[in-house]
TITORDO-620934 format. One line per 5 residues: number of its first residue (from 1); for each residue z negated, y negated, x negated of C-alpha. Coordinates in Angstrom, 2 decimals, m for minus. Last residue first. Layout:
NUM	Z/Y/X ~ ...
***
This chain:
271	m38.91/73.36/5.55 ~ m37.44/69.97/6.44 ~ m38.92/66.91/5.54 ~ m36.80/65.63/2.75 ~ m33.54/66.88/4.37
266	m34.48/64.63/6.95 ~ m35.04/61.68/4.88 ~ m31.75/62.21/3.68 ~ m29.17/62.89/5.90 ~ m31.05/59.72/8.26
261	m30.44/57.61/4.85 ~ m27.05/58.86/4.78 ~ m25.91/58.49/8.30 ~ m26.69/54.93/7.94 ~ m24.48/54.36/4.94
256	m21.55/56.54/6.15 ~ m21.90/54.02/9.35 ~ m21.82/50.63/7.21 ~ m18.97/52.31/4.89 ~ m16.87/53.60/7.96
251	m16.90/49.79/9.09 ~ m15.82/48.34/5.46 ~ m13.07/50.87/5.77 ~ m11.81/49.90/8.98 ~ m10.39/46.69/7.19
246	m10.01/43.00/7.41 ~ m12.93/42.18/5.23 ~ m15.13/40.01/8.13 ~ m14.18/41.62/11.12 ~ m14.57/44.81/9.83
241	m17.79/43.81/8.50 ~ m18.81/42.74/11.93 ~ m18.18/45.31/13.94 ~ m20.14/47.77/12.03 ~ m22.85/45.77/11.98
236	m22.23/45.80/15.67 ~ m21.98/49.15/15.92 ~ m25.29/49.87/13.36 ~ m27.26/47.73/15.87 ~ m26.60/49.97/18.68
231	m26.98/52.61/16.74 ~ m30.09/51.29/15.80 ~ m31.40/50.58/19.15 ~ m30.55/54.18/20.77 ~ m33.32/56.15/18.65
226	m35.50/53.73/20.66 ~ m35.48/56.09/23.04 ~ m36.75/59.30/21.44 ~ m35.36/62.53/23.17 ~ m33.20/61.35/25.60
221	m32.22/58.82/23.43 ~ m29.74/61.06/21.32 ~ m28.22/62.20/24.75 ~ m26.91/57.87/25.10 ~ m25.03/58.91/21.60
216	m21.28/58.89/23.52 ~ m22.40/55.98/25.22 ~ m23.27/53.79/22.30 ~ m19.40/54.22/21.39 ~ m18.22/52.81/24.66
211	m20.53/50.15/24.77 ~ m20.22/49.22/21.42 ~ m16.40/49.34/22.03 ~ m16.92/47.13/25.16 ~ m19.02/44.25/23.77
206	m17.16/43.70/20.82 ~ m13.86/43.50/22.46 ~ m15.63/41.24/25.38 ~ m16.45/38.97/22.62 ~ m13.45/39.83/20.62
201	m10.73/38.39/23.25 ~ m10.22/40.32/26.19 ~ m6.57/41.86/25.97 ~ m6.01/41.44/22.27 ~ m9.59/42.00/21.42
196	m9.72/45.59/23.40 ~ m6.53/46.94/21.66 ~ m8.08/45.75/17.98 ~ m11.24/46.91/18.55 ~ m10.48/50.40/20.33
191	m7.88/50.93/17.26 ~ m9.84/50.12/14.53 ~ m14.03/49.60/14.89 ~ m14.04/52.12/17.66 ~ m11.25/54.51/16.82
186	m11.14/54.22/12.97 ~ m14.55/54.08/13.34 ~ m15.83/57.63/14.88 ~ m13.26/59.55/13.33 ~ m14.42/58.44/9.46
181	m18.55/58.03/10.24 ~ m18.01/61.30/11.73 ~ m16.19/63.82/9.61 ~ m17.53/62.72/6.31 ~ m21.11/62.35/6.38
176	m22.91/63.16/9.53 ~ m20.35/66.12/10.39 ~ m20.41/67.52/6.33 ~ m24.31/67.44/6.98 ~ m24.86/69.03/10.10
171	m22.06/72.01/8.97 ~ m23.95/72.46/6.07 ~ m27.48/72.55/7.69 ~ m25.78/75.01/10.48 ~ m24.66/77.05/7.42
166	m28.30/77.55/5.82 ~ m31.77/76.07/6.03 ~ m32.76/74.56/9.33 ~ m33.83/70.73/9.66 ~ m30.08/69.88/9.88
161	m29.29/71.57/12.52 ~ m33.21/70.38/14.49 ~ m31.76/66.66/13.87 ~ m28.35/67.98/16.06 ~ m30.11/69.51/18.55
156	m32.29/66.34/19.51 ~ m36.06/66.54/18.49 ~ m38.13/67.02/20.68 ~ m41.86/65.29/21.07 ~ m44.43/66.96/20.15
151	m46.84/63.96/19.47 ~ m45.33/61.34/21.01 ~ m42.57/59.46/19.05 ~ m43.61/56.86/16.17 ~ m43.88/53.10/17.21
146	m44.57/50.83/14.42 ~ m45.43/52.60/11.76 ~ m42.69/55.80/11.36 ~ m40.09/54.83/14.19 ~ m40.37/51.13/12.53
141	m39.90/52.72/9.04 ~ m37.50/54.93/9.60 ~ m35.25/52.36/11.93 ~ m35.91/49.58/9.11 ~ m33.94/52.44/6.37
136	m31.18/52.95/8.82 ~ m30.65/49.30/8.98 ~ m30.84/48.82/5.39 ~ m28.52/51.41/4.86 ~ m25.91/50.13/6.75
131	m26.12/46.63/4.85 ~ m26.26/48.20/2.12 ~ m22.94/49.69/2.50 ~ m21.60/47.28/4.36 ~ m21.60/44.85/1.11
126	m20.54/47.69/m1.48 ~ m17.15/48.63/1.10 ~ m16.37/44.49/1.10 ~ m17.30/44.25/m2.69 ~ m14.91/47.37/m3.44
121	m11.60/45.89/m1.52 ~ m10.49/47.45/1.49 ~ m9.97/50.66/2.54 ~ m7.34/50.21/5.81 ~ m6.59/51.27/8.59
116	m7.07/47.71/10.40 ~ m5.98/48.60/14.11 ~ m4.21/45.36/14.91 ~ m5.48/42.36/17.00 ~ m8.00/41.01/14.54
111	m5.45/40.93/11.95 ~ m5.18/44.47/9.27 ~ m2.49/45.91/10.65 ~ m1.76/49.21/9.28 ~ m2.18/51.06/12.12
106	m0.20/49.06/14.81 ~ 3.13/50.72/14.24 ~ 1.41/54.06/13.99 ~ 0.49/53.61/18.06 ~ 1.74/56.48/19.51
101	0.53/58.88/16.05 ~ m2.66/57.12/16.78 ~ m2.86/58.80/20.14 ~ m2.23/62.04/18.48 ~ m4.74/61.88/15.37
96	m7.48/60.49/17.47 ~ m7.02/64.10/19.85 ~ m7.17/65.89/17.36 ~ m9.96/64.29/15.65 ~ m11.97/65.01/18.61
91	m11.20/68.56/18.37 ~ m12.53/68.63/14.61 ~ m15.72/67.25/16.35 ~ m15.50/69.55/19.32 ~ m15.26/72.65/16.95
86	m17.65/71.62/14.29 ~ m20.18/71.01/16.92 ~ m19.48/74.14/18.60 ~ m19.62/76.17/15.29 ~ m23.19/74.57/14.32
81	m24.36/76.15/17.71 ~ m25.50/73.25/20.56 ~ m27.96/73.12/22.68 ~ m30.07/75.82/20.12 ~ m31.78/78.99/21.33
76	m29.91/81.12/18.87 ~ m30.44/78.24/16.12 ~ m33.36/80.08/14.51 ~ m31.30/83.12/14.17 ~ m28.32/81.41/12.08
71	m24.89/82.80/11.59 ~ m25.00/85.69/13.91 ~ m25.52/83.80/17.11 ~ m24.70/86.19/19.40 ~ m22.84/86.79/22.90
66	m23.67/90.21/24.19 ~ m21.13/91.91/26.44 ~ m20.96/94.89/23.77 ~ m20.74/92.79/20.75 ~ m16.72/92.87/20.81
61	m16.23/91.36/24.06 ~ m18.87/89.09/23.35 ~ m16.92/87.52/20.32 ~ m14.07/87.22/22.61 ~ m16.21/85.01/24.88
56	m17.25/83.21/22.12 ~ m14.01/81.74/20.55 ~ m13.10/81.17/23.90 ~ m16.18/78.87/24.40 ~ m15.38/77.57/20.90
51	m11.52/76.63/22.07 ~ m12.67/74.57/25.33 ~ m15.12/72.99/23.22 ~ m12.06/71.67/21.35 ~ m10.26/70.88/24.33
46	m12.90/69.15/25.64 ~ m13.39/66.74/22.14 ~ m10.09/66.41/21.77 ~ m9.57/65.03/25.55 ~ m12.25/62.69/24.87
41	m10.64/61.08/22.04 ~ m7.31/61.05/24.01 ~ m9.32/59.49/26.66 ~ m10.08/57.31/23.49 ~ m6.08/56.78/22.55
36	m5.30/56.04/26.40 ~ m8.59/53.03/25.84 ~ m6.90/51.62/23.37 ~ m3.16/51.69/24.67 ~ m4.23/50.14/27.86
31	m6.62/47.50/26.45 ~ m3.90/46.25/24.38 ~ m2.50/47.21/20.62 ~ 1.54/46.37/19.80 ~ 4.44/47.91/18.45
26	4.04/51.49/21.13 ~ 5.74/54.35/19.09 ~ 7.34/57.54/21.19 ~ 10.63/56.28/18.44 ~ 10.08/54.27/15.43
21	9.30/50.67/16.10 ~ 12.09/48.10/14.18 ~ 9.99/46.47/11.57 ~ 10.67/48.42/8.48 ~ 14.03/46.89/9.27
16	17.68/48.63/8.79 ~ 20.49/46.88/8.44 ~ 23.21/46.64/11.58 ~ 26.52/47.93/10.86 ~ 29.04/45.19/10.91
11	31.40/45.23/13.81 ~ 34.79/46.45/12.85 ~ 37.49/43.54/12.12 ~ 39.79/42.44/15.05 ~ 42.06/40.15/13.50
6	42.64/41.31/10.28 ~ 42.45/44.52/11.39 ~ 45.29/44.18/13.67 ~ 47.00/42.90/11.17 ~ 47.50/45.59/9.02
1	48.78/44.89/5.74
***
């Protein structure tokens, strides 16, 4: 028998614990880490710009110098090409998908401090569902009776996307209902929440992330103001039903909602 084992036995290995943070990965949401993952946001959203405007310049090396819109001719004179937006949205998602990958540890806490990513239960997804439609539909009506935009007024390049027939109608639609209402809240309503509420508490939380994300649509109200008040609204909707079901998925389901009544009554009125 050895005794020197006896009396100096080998340390015990230690267990492993789904609680122990993975390496690069930051255990807990603050201001900091938020507002990193939406520079991160931003950064996505350059880059993939960045990439169309390449994408283009090649294309004009082949067209003899010319650069063309060869998908859709009504769009030539567009702000933006149905490309570009696909490009800076799938760039924005990018750059989501890498600062979440820093904070993973936080994603799947549903509290008031975590991130939330997370469905949730059917009655929480039915409740913000009509409660982002209803919004949508008392925009329509108030922009329709109440106080409609000047005659010949302009619409915004995205609205005049989906007006035209063809892949820039596509593109408009797949961007209003899958792409954005899912990016768009899992870093406002999720990760920017969460970060901002730990730091601030959810007043300032709430007040910041609607901010933030009202910012981003401020070039919507250039062309009809009060365009801005529902989306305003539609945050803090937003806001609140992930508040109130303890999941990001109760928040994409207010803004899917929206989207789809504006999806709609456009695609009723276009040519």
């Amino acid at each position: 028998m050895d005794l020197d084992k006896m009396n100096n036995p080998a340390p015990e290995r230690p267990q492993y614990s789904p609680n122990l943070n993975p390496p690069y990965s930051i255990s807990t949401l603050g201001a900091s880490t938020s507002l990193l993952v939406f520079l991160l946001y931003l950064a996505g959203q350059f880059l993939g710009g960045l990439v169309h405007t390449a994408y283009d310049i090649v294309t004009a090396v082949f067209q003899n110098g010319e650069i063309q819109n060869t998908l859709s001719p009504q769009l030539s004179n567009s702000v933006i090409s149905p490309l570009s937006a696909l490009a800076i949205t799938l760039g924005s998602a990018f750059g989501l998908a890498v600062g979440a990958y820093f904070v993973r540890t936080t994603l799947r806490n549903n509290t008031p401090f975590g991130a939330a990513f997370r469905v949730g239960n059917s009655r929480g997804l039915f409740t913000s569902f009509r409660l982002g439609a209803g919004i949508s539909i008392l925009y329509l009506l108030f922009s329709i009776f109440v106080f409609p935009p000047p005659k010949g007024t302009q619409m915004s390049p995205l609205i005049e996307m989906g007006m035209q027939a063809g892949f820039g109608q596509y593109v408009w639609i797949a961007l209003a209902l899958f792409l954005a209402p899912l990016i768009e809240e899992l870093l406002f309503r999720g990760i920017l929440l969460g970060g901002l509420n730990r730091s601030f508490g959810m007043g300032w939380a709430t007040v910041l992330s609607t901010t933030l994300f009202a910012s981003l649509h401020i070039p919507e109200g250039f062309y009809y103001w009060p365009s801005l008040i529902p989306i305003v609204l539609m945050s803090l909707a937003a806001t609140a039903q992930r508040i109130r079901w303890q999941a990001t998925g109760a928040a994409v389901a207010v803004h899917f909602a929206y989207n789809l009544v504006v999806v709609v009554s456009v695609l009723l009125v276009a040519p």
